[in-house]
C-alpha positions as CSV (number, residue, x, y, z in Angstrom):
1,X,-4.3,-10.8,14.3
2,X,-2.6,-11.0,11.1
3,X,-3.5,-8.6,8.3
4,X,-2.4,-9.0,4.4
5,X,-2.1,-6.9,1.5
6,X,1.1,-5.1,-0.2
7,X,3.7,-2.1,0.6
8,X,5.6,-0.1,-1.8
9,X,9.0,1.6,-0.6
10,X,9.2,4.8,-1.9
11,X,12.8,5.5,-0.8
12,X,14.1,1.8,-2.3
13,X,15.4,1.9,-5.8
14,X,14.6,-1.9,-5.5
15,X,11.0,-1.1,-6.1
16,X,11.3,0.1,-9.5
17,X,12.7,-4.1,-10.3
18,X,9.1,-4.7,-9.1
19,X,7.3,-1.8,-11.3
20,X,9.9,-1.3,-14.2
21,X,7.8,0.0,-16.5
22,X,6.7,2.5,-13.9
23,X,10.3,3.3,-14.3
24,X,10.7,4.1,-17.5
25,X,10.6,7.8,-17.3
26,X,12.1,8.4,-14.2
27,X,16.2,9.6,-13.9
28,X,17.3,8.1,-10.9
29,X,20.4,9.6,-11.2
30,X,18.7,13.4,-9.9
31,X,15.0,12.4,-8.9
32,X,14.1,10.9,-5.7
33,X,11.6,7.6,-6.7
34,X,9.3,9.3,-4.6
35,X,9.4,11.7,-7.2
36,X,8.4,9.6,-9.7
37,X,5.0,10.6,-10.6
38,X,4.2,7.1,-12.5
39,X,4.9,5.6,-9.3
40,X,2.8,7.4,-7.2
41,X,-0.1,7.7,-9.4
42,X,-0.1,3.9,-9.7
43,X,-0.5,3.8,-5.9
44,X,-2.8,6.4,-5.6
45,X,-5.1,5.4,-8.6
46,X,-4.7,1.6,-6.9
47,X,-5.9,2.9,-2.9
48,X,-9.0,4.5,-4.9
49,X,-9.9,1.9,-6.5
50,X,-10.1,0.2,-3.4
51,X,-11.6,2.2,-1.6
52,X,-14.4,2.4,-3.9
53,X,-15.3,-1.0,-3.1
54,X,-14.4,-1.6,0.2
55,X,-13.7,0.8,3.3
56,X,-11.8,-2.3,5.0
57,X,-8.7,-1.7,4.7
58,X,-5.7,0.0,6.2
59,X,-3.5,2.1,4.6
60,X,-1.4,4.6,5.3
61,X,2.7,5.3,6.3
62,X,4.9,3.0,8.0
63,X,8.7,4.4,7.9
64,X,9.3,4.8,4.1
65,X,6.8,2.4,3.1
66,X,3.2,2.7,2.2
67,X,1.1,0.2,3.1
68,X,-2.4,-1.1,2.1
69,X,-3.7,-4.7,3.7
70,X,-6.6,-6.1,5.3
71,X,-7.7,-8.8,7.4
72,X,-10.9,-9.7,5.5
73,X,-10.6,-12.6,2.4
74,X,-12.7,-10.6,-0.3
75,X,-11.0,-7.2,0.4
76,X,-7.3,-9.0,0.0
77,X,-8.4,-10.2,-3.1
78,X,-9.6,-7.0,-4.0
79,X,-6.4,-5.6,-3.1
80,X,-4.7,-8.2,-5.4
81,X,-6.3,-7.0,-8.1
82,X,-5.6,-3.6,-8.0
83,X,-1.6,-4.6,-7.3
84,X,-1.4,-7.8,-9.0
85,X,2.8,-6.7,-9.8
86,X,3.4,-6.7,-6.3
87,X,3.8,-9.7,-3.8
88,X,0.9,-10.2,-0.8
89,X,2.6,-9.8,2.5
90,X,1.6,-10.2,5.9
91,X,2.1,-7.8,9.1
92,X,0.8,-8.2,12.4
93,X,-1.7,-6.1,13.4
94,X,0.1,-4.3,16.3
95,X,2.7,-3.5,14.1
96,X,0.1,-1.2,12.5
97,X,1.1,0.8,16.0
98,X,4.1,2.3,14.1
99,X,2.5,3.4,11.1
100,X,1.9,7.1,10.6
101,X,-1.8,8.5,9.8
102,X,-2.4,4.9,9.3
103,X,-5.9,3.8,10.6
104,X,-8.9,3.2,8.0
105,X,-10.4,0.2,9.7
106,X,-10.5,-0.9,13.1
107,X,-10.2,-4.6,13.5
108,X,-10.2,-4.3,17.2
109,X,-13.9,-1.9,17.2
110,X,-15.5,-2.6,14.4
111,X,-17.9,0.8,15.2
112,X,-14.9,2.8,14.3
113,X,-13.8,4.3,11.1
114,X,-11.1,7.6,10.6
């Protein structure tokens, strides 16, 4: 099963070329970008948001990167909204094996929820 949605990396400067004006404030030269409290908020504020509408979703940790996607048409587009500065992506569902504290919906049982 493919899932889709979008994934920040919070230890790739790259990621402020996406977000630049979440950048703005931030000295790369002795802050860490996940330092960068614009940054964060953005993704925070975005995840609530969500989940406001939609449980259906998972988010969470994979490596450096945090992640939000889903496999369900409305809730993409809801996640879309919310991040419409960064590019939909795809990941396989079993990939969401590697990703820390990660589970909010289960694809596989849909009677379980974290």
């Amino acid at each position: 099963m493919q899932l889709q949605g979008v994934s920040i990396d919070f230890d790739d400067r790259k990621t402020c070329a996406l977000l630049p004006k979440l950048c703005l404030q931030w000295d790369e030269k002795y802050e860490e970008l996940e330092d960068n409290a614009d940054l964060l908020q953005y993704w925070e504020n975005g995840i609530q948001n969500i989940l406001k509408t939609t449980q259906n979703i998972v988010s969470g940790n994979m490596g450096t990167k945090s992640i939000v996607y889903s496999a369900e048409k409305e809730t993409i587009k809801i996640i879309q909204k919310y991040f419409e500065d960064l590019k939909l992506e795809t990941i396989d569902y079993e990939d969401i094996l590697k990703c820390d504290n990660c589970i909010k919906y289960d694809y596989l049982d849909k009677n379980f929820k974290t």
